[in-house]
PQR file of N, CA, C, O and H, with PARSE charges and radii, in Angstrom:
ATOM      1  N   UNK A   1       9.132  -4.315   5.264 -0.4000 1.5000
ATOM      2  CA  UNK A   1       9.305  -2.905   5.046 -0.0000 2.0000
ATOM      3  C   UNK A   1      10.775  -2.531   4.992  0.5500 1.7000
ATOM      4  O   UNK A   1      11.111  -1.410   4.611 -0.5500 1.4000
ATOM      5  N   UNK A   2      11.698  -3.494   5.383 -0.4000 1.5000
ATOM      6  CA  UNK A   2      12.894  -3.129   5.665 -0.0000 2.0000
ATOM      7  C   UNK A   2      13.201  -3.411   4.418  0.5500 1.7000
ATOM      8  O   UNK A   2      13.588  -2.343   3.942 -0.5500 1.4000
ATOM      9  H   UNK A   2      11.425  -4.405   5.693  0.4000 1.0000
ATOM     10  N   UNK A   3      13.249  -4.158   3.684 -0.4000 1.5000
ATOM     11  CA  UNK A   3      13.430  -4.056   2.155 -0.0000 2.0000
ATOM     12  C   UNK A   3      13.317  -3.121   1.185  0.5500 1.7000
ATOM     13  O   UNK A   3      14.243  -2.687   0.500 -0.5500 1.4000
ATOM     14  H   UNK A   3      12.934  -5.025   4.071  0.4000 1.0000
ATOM     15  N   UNK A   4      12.244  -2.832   1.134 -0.4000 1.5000
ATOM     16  CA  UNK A   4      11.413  -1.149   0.384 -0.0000 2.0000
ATOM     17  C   UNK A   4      12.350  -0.088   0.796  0.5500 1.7000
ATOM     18  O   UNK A   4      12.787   0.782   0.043 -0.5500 1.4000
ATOM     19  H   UNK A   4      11.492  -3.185   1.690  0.4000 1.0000
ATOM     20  N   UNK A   5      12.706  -0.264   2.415 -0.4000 1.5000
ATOM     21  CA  UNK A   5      13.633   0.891   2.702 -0.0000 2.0000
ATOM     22  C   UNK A   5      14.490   1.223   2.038  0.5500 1.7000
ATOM     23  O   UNK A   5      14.674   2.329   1.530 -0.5500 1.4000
ATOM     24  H   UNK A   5      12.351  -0.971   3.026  0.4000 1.0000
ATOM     25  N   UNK A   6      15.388  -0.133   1.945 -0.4000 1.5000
ATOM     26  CA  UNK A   6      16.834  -0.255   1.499 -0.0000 2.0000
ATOM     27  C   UNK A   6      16.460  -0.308  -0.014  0.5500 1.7000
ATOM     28  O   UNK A   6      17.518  -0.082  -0.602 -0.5500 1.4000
ATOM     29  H   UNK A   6      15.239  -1.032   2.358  0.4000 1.0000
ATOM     30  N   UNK A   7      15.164  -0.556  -1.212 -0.4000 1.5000
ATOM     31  CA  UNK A   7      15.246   0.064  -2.286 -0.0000 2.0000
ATOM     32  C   UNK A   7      14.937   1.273  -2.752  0.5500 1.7000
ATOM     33  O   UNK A   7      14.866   1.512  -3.957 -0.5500 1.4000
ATOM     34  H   UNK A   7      14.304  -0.741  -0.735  0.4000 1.0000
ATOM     35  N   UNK A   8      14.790   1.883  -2.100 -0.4000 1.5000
ATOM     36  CA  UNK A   8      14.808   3.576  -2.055 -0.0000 2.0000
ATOM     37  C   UNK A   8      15.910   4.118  -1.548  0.5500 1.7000
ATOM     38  O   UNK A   8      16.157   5.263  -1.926 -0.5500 1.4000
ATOM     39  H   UNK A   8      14.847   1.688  -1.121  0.4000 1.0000
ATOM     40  N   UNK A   9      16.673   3.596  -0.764 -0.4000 1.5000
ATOM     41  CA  UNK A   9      17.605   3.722  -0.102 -0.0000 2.0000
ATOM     42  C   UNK A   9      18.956   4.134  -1.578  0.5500 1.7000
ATOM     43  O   UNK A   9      19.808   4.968  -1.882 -0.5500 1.4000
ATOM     44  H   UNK A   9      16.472   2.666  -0.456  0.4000 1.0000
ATOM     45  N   UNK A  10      18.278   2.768  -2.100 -0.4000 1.5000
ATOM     46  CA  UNK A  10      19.464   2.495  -3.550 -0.0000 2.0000
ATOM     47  C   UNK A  10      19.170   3.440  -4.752  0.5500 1.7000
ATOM     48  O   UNK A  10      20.005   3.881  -5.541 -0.5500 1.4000
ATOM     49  H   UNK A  10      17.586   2.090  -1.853  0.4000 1.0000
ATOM     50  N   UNK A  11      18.050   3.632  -4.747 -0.4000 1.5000
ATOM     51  CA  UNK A  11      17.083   4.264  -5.845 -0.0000 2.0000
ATOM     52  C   UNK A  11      17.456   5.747  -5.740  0.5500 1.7000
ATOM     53  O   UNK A  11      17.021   6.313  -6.742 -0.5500 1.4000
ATOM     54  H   UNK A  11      17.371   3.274  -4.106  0.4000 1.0000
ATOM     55  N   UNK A  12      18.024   6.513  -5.008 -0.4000 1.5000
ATOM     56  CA  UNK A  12      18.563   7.644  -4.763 -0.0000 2.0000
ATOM     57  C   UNK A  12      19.798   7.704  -5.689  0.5500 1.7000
ATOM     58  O   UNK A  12      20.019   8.752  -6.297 -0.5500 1.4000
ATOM     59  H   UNK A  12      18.378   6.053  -4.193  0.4000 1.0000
ATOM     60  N   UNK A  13      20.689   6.541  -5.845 -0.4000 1.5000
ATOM     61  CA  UNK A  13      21.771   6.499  -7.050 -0.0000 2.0000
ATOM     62  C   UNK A  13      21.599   6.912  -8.202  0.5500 1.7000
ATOM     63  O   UNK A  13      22.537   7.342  -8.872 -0.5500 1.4000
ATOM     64  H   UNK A  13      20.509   5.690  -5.352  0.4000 1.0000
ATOM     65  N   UNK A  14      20.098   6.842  -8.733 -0.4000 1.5000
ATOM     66  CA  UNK A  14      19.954   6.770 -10.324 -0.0000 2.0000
ATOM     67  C   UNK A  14      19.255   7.590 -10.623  0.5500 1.7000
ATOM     68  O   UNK A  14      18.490   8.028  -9.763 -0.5500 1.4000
ATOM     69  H   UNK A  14      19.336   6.492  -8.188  0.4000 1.0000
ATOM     70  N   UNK A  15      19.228   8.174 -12.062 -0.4000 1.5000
ATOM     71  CA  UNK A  15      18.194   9.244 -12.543 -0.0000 2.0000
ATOM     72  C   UNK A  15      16.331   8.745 -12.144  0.5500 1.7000
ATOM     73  O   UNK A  15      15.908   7.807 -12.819 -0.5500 1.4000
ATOM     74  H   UNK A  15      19.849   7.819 -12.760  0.4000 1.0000
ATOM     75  N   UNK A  16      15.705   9.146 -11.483 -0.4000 1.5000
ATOM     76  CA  UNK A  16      14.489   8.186 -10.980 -0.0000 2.0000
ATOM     77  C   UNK A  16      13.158   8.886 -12.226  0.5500 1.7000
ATOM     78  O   UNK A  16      12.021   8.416 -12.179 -0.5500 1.4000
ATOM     79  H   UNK A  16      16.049   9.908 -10.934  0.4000 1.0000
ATOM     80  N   UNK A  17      13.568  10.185 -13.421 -0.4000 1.5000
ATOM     81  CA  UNK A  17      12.702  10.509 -14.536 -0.0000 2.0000
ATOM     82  C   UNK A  17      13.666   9.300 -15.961  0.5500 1.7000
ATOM     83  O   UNK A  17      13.062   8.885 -16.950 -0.5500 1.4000
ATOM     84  H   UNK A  17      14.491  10.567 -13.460  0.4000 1.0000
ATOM     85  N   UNK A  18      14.676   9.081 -15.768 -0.4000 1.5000
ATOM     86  CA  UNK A  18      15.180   8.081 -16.635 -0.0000 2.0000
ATOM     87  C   UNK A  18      15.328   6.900 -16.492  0.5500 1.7000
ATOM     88  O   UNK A  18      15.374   6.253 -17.538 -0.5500 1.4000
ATOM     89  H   UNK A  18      15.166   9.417 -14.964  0.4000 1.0000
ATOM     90  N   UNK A  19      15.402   6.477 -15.761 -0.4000 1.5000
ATOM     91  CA  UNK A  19      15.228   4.960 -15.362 -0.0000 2.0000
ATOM     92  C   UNK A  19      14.205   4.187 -15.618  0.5500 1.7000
ATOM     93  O   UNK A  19      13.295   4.344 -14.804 -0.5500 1.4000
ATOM     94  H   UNK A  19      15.365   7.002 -14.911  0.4000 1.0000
ATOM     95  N   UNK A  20      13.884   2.966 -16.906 -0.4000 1.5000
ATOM     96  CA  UNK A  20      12.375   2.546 -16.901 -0.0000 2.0000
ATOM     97  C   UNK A  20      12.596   0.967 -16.391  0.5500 1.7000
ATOM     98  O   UNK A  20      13.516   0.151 -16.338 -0.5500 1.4000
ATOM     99  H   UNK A  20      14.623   2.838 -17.568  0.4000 1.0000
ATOM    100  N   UNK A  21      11.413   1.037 -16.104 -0.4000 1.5000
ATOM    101  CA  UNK A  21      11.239  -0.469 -15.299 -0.0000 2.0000
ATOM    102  C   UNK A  21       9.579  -0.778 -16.127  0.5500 1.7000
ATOM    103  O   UNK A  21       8.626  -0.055 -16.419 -0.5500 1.4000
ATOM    104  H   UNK A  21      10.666   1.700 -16.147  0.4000 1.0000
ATOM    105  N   UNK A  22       9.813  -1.854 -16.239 -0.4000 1.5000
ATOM    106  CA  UNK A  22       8.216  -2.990 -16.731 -0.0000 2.0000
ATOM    107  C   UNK A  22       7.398  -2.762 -15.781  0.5500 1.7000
ATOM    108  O   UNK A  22       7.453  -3.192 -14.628 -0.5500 1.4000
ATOM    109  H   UNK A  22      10.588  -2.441 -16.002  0.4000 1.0000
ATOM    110  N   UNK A  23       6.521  -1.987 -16.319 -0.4000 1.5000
ATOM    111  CA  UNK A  23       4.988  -2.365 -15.587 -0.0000 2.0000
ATOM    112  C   UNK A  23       4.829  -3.857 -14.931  0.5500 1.7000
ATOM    113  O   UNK A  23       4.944  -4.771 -15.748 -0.5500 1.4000
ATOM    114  H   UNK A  23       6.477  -1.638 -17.255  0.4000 1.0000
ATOM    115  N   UNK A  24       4.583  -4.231 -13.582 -0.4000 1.5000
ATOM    116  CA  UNK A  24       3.735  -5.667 -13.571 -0.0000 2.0000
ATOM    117  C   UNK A  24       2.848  -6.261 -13.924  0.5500 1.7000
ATOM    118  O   UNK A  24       2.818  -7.440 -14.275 -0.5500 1.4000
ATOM    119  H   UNK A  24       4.489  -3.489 -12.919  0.4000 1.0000
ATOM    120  N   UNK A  25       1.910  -5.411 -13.864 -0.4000 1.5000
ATOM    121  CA  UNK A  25       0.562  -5.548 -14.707 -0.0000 2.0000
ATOM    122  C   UNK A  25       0.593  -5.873 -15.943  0.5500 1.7000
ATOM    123  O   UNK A  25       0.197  -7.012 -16.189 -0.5500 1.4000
ATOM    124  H   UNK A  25       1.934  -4.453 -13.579  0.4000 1.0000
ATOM    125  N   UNK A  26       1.141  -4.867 -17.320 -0.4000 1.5000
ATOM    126  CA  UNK A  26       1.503  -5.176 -18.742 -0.0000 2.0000
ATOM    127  C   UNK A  26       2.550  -5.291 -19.120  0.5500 1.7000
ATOM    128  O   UNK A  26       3.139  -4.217 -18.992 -0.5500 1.4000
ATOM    129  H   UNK A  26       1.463  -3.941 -17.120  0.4000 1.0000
ATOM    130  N   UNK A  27       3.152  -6.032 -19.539 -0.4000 1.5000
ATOM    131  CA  UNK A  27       4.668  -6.476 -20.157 -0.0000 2.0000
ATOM    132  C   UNK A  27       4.649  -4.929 -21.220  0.5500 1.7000
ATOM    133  O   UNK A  27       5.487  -4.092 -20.885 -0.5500 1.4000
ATOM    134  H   UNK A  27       2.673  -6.904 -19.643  0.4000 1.0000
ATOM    135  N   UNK A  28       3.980  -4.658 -22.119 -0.4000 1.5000
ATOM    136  CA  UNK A  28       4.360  -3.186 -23.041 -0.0000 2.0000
ATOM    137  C   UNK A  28       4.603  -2.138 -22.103  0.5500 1.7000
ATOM    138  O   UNK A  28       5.383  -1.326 -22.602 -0.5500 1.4000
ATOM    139  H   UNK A  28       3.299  -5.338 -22.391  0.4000 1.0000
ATOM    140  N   UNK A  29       4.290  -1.857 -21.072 -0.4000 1.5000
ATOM    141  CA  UNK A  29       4.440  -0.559 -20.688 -0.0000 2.0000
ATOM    142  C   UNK A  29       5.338  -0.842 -19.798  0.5500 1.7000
ATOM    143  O   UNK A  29       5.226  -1.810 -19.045 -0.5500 1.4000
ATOM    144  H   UNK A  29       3.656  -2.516 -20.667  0.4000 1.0000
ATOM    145  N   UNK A  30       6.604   0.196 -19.779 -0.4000 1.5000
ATOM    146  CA  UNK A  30       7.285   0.652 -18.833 -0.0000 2.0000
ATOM    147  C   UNK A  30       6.743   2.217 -18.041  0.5500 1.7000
ATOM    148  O   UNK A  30       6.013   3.096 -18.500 -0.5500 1.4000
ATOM    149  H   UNK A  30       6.695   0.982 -20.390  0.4000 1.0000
ATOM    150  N   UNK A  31       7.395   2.123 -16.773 -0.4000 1.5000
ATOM    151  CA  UNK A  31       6.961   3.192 -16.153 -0.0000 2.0000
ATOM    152  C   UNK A  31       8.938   3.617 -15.495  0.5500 1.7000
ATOM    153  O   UNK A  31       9.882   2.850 -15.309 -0.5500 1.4000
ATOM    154  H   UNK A  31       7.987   1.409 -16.401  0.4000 1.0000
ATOM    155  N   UNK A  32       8.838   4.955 -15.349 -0.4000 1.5000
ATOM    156  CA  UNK A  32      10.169   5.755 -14.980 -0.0000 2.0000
ATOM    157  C   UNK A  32      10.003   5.279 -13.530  0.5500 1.7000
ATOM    158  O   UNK A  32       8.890   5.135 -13.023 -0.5500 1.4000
ATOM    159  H   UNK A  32       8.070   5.579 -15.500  0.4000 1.0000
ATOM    160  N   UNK A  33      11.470   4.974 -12.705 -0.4000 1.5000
ATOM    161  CA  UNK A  33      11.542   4.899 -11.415 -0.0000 2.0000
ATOM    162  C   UNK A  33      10.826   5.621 -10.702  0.5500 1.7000
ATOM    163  O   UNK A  33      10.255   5.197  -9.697 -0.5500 1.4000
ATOM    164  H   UNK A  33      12.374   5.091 -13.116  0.4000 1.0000
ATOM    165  N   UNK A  34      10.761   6.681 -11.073 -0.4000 1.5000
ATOM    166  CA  UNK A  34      10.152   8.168  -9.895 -0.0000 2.0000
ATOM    167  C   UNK A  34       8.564   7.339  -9.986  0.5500 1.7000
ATOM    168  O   UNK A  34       8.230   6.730  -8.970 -0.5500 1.4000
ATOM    169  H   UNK A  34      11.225   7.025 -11.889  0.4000 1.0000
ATOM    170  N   UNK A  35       7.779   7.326 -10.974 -0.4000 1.5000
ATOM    171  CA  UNK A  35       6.446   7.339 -11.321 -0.0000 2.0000
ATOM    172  C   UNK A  35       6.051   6.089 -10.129  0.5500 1.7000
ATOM    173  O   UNK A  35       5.156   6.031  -9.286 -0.5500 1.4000
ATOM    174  H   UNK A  35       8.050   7.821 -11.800  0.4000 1.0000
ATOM    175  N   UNK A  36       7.386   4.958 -10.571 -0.4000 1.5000
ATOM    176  CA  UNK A  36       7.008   3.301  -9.788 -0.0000 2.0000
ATOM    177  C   UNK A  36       6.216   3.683  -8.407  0.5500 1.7000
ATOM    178  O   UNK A  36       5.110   3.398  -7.946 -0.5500 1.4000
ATOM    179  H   UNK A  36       8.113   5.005 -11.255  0.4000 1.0000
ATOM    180  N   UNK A  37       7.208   4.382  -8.024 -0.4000 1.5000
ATOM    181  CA  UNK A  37       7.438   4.844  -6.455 -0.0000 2.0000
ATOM    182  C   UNK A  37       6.812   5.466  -5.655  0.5500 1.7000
ATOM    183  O   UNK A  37       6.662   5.354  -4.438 -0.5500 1.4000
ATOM    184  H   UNK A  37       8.106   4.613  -8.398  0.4000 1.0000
ATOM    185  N   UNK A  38       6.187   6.608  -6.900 -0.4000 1.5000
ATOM    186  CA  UNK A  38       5.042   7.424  -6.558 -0.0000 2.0000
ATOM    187  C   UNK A  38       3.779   6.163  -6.294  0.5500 1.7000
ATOM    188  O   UNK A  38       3.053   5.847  -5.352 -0.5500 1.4000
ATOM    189  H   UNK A  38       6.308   6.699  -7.889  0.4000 1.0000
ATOM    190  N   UNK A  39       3.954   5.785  -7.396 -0.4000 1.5000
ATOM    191  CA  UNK A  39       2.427   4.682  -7.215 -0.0000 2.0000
ATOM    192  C   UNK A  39       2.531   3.585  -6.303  0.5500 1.7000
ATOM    193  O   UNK A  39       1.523   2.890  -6.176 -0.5500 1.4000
ATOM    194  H   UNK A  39       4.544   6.041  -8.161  0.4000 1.0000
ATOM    195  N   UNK A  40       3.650   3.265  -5.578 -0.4000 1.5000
ATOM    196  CA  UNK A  40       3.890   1.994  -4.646 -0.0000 2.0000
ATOM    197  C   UNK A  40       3.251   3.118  -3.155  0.5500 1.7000
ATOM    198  O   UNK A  40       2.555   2.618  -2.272 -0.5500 1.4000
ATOM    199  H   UNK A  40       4.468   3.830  -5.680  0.4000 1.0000
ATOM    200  N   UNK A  41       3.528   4.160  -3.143 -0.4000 1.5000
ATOM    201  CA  UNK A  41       3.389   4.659  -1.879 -0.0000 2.0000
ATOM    202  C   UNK A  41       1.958   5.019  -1.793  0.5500 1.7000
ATOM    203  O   UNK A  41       1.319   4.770  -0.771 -0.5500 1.4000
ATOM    204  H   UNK A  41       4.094   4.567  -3.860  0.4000 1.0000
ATOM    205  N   UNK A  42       1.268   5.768  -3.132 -0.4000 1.5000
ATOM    206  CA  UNK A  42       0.153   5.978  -3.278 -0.0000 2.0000
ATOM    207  C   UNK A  42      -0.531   4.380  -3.049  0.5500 1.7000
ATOM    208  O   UNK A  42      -1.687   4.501  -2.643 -0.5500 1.4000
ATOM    209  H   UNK A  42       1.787   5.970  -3.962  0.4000 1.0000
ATOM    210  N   UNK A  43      -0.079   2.787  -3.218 -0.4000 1.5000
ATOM    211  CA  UNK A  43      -0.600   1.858  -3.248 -0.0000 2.0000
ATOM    212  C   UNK A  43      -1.117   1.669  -1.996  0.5500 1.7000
ATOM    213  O   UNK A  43      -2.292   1.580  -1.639 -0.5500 1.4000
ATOM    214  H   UNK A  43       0.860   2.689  -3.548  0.4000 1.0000
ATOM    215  N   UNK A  44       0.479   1.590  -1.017 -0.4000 1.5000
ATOM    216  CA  UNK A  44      -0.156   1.276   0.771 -0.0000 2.0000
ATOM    217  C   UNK A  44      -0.737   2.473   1.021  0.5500 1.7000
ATOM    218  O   UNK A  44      -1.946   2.298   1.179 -0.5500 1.4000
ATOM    219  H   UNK A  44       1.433   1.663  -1.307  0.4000 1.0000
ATOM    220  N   UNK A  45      -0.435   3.572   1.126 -0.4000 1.5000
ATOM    221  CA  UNK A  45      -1.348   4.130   1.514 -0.0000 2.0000
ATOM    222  C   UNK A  45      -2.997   3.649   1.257  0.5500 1.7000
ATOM    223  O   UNK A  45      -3.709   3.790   2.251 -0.5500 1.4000
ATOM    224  H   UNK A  45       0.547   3.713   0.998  0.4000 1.0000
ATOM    225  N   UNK A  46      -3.578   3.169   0.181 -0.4000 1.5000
ATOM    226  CA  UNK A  46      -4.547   2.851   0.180 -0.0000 2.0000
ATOM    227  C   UNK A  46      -5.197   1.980   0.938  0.5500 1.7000
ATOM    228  O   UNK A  46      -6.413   1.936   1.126 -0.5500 1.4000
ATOM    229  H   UNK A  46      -2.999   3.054  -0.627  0.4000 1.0000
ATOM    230  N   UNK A  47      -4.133   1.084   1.499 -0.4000 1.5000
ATOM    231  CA  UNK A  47      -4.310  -0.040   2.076 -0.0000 2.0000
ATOM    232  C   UNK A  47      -4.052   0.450   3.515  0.5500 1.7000
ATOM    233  O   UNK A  47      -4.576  -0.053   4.509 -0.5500 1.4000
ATOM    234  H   UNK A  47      -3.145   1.119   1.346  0.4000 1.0000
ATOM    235  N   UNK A  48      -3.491   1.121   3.518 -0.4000 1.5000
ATOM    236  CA  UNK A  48      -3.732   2.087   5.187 -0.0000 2.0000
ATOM    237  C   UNK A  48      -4.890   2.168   5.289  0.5500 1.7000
ATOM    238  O   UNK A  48      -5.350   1.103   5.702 -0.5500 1.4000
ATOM    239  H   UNK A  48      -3.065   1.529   2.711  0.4000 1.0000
ATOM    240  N   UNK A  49      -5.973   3.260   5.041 -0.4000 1.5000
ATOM    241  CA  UNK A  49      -7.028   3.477   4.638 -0.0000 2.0000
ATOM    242  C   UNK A  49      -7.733   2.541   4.741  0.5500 1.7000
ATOM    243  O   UNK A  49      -8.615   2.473   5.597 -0.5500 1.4000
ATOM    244  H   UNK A  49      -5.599   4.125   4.706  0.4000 1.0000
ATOM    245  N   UNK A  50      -7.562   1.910   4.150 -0.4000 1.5000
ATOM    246  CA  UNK A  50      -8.692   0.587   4.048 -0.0000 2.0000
ATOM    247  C   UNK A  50      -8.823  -0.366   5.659  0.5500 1.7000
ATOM    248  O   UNK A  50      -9.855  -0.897   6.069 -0.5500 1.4000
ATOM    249  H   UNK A  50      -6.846   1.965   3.455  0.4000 1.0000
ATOM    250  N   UNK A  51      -7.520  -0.369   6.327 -0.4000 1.5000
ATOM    251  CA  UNK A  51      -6.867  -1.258   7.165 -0.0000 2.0000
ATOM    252  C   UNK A  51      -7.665  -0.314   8.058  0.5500 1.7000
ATOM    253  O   UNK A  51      -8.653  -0.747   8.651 -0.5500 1.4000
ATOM    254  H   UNK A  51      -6.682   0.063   5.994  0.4000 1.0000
ATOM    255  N   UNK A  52      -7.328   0.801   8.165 -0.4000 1.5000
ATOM    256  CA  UNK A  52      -8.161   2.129   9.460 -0.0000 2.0000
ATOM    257  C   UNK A  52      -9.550   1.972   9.020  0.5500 1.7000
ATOM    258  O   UNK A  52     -10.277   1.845  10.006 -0.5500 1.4000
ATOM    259  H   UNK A  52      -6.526   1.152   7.683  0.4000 1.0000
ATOM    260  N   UNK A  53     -10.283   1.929   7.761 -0.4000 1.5000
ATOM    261  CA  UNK A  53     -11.772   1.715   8.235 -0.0000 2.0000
ATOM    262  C   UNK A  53     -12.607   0.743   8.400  0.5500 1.7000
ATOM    263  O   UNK A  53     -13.824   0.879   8.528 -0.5500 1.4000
ATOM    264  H   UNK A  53      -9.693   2.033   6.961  0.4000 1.0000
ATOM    265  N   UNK A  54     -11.831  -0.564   8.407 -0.4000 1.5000
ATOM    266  CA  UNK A  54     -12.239  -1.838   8.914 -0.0000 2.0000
ATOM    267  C   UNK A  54     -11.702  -1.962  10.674  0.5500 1.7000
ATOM    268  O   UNK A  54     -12.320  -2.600  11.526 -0.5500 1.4000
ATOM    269  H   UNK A  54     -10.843  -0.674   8.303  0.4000 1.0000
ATOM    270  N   UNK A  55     -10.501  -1.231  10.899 -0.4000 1.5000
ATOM    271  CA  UNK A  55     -10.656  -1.311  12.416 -0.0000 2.0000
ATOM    272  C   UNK A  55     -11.526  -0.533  13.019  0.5500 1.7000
ATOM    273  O   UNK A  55     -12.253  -1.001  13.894 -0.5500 1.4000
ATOM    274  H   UNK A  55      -9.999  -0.713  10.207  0.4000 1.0000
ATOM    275  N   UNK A  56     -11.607   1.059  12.571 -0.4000 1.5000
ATOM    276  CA  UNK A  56     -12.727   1.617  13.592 -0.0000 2.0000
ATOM    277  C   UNK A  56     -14.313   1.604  13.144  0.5500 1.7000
ATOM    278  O   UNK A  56     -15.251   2.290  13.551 -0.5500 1.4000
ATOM    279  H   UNK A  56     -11.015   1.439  11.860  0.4000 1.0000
ATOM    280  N   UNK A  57     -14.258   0.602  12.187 -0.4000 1.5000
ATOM    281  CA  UNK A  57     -15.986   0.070  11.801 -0.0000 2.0000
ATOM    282  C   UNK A  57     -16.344  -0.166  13.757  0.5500 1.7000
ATOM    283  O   UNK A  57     -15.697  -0.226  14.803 -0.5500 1.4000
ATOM    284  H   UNK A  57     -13.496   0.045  11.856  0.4000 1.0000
ATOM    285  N   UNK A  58     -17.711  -0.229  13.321 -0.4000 1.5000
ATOM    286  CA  UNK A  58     -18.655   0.100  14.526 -0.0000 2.0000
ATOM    287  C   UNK A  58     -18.658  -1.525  15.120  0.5500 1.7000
ATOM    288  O   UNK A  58     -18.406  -1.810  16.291 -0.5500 1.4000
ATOM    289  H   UNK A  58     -18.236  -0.181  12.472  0.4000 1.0000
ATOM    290  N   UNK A  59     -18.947  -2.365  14.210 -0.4000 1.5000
ATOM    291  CA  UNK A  59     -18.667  -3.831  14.390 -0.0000 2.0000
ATOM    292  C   UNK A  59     -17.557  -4.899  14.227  0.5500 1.7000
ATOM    293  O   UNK A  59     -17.393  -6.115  14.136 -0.5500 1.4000
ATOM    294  H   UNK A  59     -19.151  -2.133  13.258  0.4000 1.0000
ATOM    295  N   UNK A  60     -16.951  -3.826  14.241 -0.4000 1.5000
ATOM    296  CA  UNK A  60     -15.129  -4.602  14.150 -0.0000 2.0000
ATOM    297  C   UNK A  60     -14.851  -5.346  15.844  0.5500 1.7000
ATOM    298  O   UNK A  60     -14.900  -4.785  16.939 -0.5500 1.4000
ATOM    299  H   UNK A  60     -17.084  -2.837  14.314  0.4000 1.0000
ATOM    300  N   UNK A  61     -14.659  -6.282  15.625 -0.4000 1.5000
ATOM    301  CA  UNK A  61     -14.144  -6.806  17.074 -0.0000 2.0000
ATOM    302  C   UNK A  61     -13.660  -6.222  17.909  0.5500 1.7000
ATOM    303  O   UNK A  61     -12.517  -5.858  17.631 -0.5500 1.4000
ATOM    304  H   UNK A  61     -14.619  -6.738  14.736  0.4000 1.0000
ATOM    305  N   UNK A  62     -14.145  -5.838  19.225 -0.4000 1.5000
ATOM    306  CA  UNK A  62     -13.258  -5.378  20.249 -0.0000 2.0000
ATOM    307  C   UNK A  62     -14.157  -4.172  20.300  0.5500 1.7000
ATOM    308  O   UNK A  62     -14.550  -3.909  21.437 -0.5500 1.4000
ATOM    309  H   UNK A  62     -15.073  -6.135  19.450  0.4000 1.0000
ATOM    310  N   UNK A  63     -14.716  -3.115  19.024 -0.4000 1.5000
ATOM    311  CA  UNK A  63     -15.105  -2.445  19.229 -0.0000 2.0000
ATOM    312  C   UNK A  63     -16.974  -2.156  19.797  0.5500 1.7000
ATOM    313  O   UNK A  63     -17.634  -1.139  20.006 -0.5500 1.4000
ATOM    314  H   UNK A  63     -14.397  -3.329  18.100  0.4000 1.0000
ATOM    315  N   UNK A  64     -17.282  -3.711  19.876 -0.4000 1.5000
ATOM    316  CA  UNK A  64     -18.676  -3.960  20.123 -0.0000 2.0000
ATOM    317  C   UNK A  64     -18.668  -4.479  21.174  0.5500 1.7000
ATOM    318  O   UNK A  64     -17.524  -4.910  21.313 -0.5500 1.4000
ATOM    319  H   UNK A  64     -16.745  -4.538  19.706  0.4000 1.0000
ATOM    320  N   UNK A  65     -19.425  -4.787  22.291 -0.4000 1.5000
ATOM    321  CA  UNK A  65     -19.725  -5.610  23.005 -0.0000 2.0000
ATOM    322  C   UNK A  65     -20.187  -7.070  22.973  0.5500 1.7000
ATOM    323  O   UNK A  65     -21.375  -7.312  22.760 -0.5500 1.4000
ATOM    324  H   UNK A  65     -20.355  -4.436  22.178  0.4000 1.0000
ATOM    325  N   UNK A  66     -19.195  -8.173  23.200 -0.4000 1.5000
ATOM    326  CA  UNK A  66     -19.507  -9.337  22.808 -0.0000 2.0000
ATOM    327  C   UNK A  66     -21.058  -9.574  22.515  0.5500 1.7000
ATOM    328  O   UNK A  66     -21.415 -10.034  21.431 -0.5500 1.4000
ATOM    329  H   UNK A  66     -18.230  -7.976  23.373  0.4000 1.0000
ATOM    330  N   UNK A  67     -21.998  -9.229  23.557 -0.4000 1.5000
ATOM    331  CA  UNK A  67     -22.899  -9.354  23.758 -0.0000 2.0000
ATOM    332  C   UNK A  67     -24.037  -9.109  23.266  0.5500 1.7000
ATOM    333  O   UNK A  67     -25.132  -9.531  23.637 -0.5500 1.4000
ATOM    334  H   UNK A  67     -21.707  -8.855  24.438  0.4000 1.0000
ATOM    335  N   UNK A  68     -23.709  -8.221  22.179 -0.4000 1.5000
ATOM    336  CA  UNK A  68     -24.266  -7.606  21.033 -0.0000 2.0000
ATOM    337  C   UNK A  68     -24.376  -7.892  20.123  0.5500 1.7000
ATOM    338  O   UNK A  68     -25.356  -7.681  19.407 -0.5500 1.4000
ATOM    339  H   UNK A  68     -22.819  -7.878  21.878  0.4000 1.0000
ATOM    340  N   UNK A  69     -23.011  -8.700  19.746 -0.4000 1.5000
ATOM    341  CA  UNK A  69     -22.015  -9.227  18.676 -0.0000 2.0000
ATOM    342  C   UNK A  69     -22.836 -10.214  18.128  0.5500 1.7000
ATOM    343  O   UNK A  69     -23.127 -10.402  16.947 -0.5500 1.4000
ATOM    344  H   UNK A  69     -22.215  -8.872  20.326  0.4000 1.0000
ATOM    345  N   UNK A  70     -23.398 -11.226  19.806 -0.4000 1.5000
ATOM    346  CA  UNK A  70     -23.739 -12.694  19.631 -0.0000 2.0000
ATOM    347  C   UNK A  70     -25.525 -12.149  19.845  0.5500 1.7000
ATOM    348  O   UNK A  70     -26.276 -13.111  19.683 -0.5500 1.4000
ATOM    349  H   UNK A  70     -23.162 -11.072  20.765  0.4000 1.0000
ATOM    350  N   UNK A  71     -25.964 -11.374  20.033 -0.4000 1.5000
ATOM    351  CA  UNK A  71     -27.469 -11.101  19.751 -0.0000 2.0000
ATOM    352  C   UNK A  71     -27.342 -11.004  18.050  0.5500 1.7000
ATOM    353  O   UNK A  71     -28.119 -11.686  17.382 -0.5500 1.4000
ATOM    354  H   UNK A  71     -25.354 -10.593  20.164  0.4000 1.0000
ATOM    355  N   UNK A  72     -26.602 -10.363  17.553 -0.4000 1.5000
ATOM    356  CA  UNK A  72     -27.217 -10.371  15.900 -0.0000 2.0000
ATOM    357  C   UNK A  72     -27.260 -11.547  15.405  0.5500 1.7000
ATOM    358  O   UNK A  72     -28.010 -11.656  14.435 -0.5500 1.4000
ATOM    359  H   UNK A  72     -25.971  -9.809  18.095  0.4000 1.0000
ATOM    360  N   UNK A  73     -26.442 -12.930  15.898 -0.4000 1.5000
ATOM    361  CA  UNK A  73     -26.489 -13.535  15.363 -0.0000 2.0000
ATOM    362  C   UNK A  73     -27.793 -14.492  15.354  0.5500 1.7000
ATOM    363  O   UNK A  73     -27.875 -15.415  14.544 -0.5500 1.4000
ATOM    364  H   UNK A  73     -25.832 -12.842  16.686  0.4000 1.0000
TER
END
């Protein structure tokens, strides 16, 4: 994360609606700095999300009683 920091950090230097960078996904499409950035944050966030409803699932480890855990099986 300390990386990402320090490229936003840098990314404040440059026009971020003029600046294009290559899509990863498709070599034809470029996307403007601002847009990248928007969608990298919109990315983890998703993965936040995802990360929070696999921990407070009902059968996520820790949150069951061993004992329960090893009856379903």
């Amino acid at each position: 994360h300390q990386k990402l920091l320090q490229f936003v950090r840098e990314a404040r230097l440059v026009f971020l609606l003029l600046t294009q960078i290559p899509a990863f996904w498709w070599v034809f499409v470029r996307l403007s700095l601002g847009d990248f950035l928007q969608l990298l944050v919109y990315h983890n966030e998703r993965h936040i999300v995802q990360a929070q409803r696999v921990l407070y699932h009902d059968h996520f480890p820790g949150n069951v009683p061993i004992d329960v855990l090893i009856a379903e099986l």
